[in-house]
C-alpha positions as CSV (number, residue, x, y, z in Angstrom):
1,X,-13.0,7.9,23.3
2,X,-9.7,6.9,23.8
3,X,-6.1,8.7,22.9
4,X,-3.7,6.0,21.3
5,X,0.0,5.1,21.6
6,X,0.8,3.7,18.1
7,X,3.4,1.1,17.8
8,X,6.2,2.6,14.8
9,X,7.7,-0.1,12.6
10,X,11.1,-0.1,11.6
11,X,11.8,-1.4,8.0
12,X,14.8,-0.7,5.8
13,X,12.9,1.0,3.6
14,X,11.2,3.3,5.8
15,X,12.4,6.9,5.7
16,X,14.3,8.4,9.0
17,X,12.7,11.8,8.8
18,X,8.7,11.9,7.7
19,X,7.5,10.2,10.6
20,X,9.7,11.9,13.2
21,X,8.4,15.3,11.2
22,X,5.3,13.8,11.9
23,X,5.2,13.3,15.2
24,X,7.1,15.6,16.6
25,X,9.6,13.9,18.0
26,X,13.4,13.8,17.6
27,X,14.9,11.1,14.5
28,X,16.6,8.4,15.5
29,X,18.2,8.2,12.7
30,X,16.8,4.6,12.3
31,X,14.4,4.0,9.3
32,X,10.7,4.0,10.8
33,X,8.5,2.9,8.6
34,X,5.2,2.2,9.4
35,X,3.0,3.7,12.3
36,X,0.2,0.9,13.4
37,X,-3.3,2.8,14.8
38,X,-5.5,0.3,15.3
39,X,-6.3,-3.4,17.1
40,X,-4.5,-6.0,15.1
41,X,-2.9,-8.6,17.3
42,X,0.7,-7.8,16.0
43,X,1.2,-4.7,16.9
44,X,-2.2,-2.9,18.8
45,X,-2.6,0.7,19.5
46,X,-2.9,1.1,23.5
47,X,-4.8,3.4,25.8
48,X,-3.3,5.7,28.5
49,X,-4.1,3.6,30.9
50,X,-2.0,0.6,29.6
51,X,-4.7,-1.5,28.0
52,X,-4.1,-3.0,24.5
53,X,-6.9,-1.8,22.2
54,X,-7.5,-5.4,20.9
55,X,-8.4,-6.6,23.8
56,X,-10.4,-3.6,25.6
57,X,-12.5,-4.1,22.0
58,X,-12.7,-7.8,22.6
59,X,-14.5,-6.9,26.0
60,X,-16.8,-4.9,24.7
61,X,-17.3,-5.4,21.5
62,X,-21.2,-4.4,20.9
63,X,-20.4,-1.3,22.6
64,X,-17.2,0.0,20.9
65,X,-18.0,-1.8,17.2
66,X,-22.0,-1.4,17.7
67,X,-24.4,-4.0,16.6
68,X,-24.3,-4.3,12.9
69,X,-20.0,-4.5,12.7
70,X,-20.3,-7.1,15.4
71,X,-22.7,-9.0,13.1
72,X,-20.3,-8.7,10.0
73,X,-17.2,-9.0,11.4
74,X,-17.2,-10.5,14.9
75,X,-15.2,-9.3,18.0
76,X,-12.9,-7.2,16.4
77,X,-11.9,-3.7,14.3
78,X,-12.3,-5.2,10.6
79,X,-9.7,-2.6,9.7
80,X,-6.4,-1.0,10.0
81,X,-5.0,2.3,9.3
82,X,-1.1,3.3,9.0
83,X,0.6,6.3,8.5
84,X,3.4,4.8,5.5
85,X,6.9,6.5,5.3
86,X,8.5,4.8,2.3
87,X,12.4,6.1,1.3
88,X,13.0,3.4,-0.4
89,X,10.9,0.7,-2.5
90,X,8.9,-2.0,-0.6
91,X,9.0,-5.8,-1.7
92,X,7.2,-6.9,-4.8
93,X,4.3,-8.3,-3.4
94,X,0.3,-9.6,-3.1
95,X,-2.3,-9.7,-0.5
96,X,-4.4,-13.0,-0.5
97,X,-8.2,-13.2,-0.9
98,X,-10.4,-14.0,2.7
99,X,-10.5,-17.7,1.3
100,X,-7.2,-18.5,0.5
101,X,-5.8,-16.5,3.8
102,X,-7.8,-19.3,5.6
103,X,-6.5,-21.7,3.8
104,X,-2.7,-20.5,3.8
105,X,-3.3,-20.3,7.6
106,X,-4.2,-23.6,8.5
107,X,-2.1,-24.7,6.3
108,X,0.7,-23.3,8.0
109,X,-0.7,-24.2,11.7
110,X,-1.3,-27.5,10.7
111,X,2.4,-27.9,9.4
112,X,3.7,-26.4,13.3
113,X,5.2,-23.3,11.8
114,X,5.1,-20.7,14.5
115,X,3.2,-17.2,14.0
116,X,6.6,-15.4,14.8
117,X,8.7,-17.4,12.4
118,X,10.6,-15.4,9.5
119,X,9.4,-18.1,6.6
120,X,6.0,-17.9,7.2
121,X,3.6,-16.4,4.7
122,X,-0.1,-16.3,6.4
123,X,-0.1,-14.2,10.2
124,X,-4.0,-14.4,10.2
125,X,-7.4,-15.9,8.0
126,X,-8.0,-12.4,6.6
127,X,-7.4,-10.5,3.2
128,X,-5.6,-7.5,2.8
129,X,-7.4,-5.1,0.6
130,X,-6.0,-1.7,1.3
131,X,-6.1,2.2,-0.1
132,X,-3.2,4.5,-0.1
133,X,-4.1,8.4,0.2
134,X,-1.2,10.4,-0.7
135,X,0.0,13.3,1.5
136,X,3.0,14.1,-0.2
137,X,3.5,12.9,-3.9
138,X,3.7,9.4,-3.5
139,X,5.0,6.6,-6.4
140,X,4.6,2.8,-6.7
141,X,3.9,0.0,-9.2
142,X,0.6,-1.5,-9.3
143,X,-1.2,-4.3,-11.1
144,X,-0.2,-5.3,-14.6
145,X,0.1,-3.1,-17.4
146,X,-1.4,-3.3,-20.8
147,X,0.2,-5.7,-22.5
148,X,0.6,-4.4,-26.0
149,X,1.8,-0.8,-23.8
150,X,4.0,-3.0,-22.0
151,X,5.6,-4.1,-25.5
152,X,6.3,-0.7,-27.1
153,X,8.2,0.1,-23.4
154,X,10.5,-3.2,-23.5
155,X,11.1,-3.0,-27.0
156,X,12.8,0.6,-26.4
157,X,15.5,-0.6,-24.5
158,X,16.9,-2.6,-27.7
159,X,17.7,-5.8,-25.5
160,X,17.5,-9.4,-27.2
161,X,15.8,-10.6,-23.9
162,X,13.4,-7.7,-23.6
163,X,12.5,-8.3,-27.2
164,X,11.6,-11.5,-27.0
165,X,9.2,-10.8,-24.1
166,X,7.7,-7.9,-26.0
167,X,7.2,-10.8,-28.9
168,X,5.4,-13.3,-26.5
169,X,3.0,-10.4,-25.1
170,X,2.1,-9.9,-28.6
171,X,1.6,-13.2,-29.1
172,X,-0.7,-14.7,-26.9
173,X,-3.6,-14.3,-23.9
174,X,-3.0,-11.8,-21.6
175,X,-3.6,-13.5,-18.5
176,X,-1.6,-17.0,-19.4
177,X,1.0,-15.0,-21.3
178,X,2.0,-12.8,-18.3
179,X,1.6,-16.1,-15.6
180,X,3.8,-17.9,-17.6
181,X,6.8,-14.8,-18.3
182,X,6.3,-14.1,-14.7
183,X,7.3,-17.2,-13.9
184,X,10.0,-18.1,-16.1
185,X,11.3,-14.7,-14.8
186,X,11.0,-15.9,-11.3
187,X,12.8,-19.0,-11.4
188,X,16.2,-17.1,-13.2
189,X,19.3,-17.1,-10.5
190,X,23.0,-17.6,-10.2
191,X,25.6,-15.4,-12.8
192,X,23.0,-15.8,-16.0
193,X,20.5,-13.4,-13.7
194,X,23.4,-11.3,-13.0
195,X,24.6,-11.0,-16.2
196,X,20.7,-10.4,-17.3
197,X,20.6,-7.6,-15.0
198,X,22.8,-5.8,-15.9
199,X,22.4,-5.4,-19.3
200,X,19.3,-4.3,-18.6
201,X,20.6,-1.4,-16.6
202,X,22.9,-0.3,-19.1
203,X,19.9,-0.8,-21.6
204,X,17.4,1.1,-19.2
205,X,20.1,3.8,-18.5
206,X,20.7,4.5,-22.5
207,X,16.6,4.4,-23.1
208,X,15.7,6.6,-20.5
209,X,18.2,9.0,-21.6
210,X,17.1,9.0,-25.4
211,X,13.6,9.6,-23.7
212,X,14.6,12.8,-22.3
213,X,16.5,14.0,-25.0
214,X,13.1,13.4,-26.8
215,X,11.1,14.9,-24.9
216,X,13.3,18.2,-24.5
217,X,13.2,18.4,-28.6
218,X,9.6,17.8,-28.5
219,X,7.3,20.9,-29.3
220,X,4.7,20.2,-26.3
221,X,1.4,20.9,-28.0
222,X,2.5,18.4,-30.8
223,X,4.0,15.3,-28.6
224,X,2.7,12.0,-29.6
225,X,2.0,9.8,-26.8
226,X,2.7,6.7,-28.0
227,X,6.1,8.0,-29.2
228,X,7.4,10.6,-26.5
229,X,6.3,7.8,-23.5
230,X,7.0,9.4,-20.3
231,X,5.9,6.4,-18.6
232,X,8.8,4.3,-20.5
233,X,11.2,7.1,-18.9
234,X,10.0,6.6,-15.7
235,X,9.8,3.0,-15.5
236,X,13.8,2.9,-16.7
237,X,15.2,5.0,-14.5
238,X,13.5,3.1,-12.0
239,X,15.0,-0.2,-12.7
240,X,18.3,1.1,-13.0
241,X,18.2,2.3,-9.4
242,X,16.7,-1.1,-8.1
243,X,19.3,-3.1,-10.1
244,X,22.2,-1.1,-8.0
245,X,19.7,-1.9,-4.8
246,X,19.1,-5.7,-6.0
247,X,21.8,-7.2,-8.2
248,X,20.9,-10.4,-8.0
249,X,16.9,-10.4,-7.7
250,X,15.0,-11.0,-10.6
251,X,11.5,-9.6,-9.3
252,X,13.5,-5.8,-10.4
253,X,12.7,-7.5,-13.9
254,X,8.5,-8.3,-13.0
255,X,8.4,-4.5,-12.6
256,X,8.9,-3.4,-16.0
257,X,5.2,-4.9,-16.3
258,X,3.8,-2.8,-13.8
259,X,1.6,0.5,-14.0
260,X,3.9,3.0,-12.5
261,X,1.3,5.3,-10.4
262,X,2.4,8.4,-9.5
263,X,0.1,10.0,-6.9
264,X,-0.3,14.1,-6.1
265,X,-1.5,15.1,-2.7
266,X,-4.6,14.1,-1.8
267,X,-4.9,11.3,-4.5
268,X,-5.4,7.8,-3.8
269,X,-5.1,4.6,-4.9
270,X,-6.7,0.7,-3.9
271,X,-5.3,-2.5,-4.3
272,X,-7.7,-5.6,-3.7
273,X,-6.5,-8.5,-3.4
274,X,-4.2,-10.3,-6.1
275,X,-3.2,-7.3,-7.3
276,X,1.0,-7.0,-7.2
277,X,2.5,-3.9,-6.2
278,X,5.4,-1.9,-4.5
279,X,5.4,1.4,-3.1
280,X,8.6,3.5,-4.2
281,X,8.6,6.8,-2.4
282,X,6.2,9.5,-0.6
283,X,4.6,9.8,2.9
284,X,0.9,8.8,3.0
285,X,-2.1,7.2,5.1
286,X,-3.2,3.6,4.3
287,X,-6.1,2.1,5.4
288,X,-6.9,-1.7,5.1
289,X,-8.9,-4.7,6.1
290,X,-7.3,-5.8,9.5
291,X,-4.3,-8.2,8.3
292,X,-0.6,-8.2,7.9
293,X,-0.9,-11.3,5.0
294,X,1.9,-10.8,2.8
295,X,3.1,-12.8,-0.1
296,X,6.7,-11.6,-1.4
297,X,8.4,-11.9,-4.9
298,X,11.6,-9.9,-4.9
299,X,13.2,-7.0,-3.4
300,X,13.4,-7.4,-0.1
301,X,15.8,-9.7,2.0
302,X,12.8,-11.0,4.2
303,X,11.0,-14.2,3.4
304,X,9.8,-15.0,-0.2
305,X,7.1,-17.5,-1.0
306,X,7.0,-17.6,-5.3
307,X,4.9,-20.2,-5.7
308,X,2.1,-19.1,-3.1
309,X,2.4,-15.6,-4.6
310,X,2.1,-17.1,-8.4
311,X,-1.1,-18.9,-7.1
312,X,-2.8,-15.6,-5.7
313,X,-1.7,-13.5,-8.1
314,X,-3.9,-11.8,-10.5
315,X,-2.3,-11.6,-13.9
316,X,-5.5,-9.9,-15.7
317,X,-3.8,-6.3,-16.9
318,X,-5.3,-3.2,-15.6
319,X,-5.2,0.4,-15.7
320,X,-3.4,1.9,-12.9
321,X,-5.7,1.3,-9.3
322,X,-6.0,5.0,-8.7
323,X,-9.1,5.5,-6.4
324,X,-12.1,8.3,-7.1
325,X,-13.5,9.8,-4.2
326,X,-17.3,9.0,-3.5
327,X,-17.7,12.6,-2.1
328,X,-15.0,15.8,-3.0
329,X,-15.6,18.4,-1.5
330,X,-13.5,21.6,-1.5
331,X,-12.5,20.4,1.5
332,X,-12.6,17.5,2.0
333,X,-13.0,13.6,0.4
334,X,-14.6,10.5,1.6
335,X,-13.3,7.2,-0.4
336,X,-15.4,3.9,-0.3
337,X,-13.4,1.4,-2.2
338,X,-15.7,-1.9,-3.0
339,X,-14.9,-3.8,0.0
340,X,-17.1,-3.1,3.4
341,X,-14.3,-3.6,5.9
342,X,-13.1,0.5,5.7
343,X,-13.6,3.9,4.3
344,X,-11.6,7.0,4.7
345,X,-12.7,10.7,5.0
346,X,-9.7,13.2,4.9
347,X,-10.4,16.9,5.3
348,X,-10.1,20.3,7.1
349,X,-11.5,21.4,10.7
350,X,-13.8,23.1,10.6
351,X,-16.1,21.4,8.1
352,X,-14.9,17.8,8.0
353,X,-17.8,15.4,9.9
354,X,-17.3,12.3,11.2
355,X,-19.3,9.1,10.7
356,X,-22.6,9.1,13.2
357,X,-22.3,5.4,14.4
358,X,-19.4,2.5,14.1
359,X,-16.1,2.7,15.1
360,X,-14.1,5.2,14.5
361,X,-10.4,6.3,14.0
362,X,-9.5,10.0,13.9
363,X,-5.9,10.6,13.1
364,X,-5.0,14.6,13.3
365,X,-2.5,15.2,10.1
366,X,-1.8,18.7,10.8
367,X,-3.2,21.2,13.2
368,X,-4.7,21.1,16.8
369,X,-8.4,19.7,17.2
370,X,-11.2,19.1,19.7
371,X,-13.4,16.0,19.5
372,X,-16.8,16.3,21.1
373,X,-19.4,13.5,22.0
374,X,-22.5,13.5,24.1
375,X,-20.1,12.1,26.8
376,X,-16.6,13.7,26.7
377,X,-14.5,16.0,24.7
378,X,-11.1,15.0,24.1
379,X,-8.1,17.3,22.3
380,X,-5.4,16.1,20.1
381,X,-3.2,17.3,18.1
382,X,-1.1,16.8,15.0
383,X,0.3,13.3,15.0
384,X,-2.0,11.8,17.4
385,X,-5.2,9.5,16.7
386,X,-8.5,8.8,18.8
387,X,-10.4,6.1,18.7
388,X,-14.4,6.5,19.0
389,X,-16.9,3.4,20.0
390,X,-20.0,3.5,18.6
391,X,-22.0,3.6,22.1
392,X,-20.3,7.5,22.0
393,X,-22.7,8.0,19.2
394,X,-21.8,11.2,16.8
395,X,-18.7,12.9,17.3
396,X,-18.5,16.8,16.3
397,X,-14.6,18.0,15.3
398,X,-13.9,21.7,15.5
399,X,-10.5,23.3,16.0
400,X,-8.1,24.3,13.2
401,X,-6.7,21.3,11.6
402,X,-6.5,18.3,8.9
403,X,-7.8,14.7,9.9
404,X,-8.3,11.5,8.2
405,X,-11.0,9.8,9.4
406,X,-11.5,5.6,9.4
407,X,-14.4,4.1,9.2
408,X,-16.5,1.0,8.2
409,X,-18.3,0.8,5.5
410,X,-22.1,-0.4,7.3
């Protein structure tokens, strides 16, 4: 078993305080974003002694992955978990498929563009499917919404432009019809986009107003769904605040399309590959196949690829991805999502067990714990993660505590 030092990721949208709170440590003041815990070449976890994870894996592999991960995956820890602090909205974006990551990647090599350079799309040949647990209420936009939903919400903000979108979603097949507005929304720039913009914040402001005067005069036993639409009201007040963040990006337009998922604690939500989405807000563990393969469409001033994101895109709609727990427990949950790469276990100590074989990550959310194997017992508390090989066999947690648990699915 080995403590880990986790590399923290500073984005702009990353809140100052939630991972400080989390770890115990003073805030910077600096917007930290991300905490890495696990053996991806970017940014690997290390061991006390100095050693990258990544590579003390790659020297061992049968021994720390065990024989039937080594089989599947190769030399390496198929997944990745994070702990996400999100202040502000992430990009608009897509993960690739295993395929066209391979493809995007040699691509890209074959062309000389460095691994470390801003404009380049594809860091590795894998995909990116990944789950999002909540651990405080957490919000984002995920896949594409009904479209005949997404009509009724565009046609309340009483907008020429939003009106004739509303008409062509009405009009034709989902898939094509969505590609193609997506698109055309894409390619919009200069003072016309501007201009577009905002009168739709005016518009968005004035609906989402009217929706909560609405809903106030509504008798709540008798509201009507598809008139009193709460996601509508959601949805415009949160274009108005990404229009003041991005005046001049059209991808704050692409999210009136969206599901907007809002997640309680201890919800969860996946998002396979092709599926666009942006988290918005809320402090939560993520846990995905091993890649950092992003494809960006709008809000964010880092490097956008449209095209290659139009190409990977899925534009089928699609309820909103949240993610049903194989096992709930009253205390705790085990999620499997339909990929084999990961699964997650969250729960209390005493009571929560821990996969008998594999690797494993143990990541202590709140509490002080004690990890026991037939070889060593190790303590950690909150804020701090473990990894387990598989040659350590089961692993027994007791202590007073919360953990979230990675895994593979094998």
């Amino acid at each position: 078993m080995f403590v880990l030092r986790n590399a923290i990721r500073e984005y702009a949208w990353g809140s100052s305080t939630h991972l400080p709170r989390f770890l115990g440590t003073e805030p910077t003041g600096d917007p930290q974003a991300e905490l890495w815990i696990g053996a991806h070449d970017g940014d690997p976890s290390y061991l006390p002694d100095g050693r990258a994870l990544n590579d003390v894996i790659a020297a061992a592999p049968r021994e720390l992955l065990g024989q039937a991960v080594l089989d599947t995956f190769g030399p390496r820890l198929p997944y990745l978990m994070k702990v996400l602090a999100v202040a502000e909205p992430l990009s608009l974006q897509v993960h690739p498929s295993t395929s066209r990551a391979r493809i995007g990647f040699a691509r890209e090599d074959a062309a000389g563009v460095p691994l470390d350079a801003p404009h380049r799309s594809y860091q590795d040949t894998s995909h990116k499917p990944e789950l999002i647990y909540a651990l405080t209420r957490f919000e984002g936009m995920a896949g594409f919404r009904d479209t005949e939903k997404s009509a009724q919400i565009l046609r309340l903000l009483d907008l020429p432009w939003a009106d004739d979108v509303a008409h062509r979603l009405e009009s034709g097949p989902a898939f094509q019809t969505l590609r193609a507005i997506v698109t055309d929304v894409l390619a919009r720039s200069g003072p016309d986009l501007e201009r577009l913009l905002a009168d739709v914040q005016r518009a968005a402001r004035h609906a989402e107003e009217r929706g909560h005067r609405e809903e106030m005069r509504a008798n709540p036993v008798r509201v009507d769904p598809a008139r009193i639409n709460r996601e509508a009201t959601r949805v415009f007040a949160m274009v108005g605040k990404l229009i003041d963040a991005y005046p001049a990006d059209p991808g704050v337009l692409v999210t009136l399309l969206l599901n907007h998922v809002v997640l309680a604690p201890g919800e969860a939500m996946f998002l396979d590959a092709g599926v666009i989405h942006a988290y918005v807000s809320g402090l939560g563990v993520e846990i995905m196949a091993s890649s950092d393969n992003v494809l960006r469409a709008g809000l964010t001033p880092k490097h956008k690829d449209v095209p290659e994101l139009l190409s990977v895109t899925n534009f089928t709609p699609m309820p909103g991805p949240q993610w049903l727990p194989a096992v709930n427990a009253p205390h705790h949950c085990h999620l499997e999502p339909p990929v084999p790469d990961f699964a997650l276990t969250v729960g209390d100590v005493p009571g929560v067990t821990a996969p008998a074989s594999g690797p494993r990550t143990i990541v202590v959310l709140d509490g002080e714990v004690e990890l026991l194997t037939g070889h060593e017992t190790l303590a950690a508390s909150r804020g701090q993660s473990v990894f387990v090989g598989d040659a350590e066999g089961p692993v027994r947690i007791v202590g007073a505590g919360r953990v979230a648990i990675g895994g593979v699915q094998l």
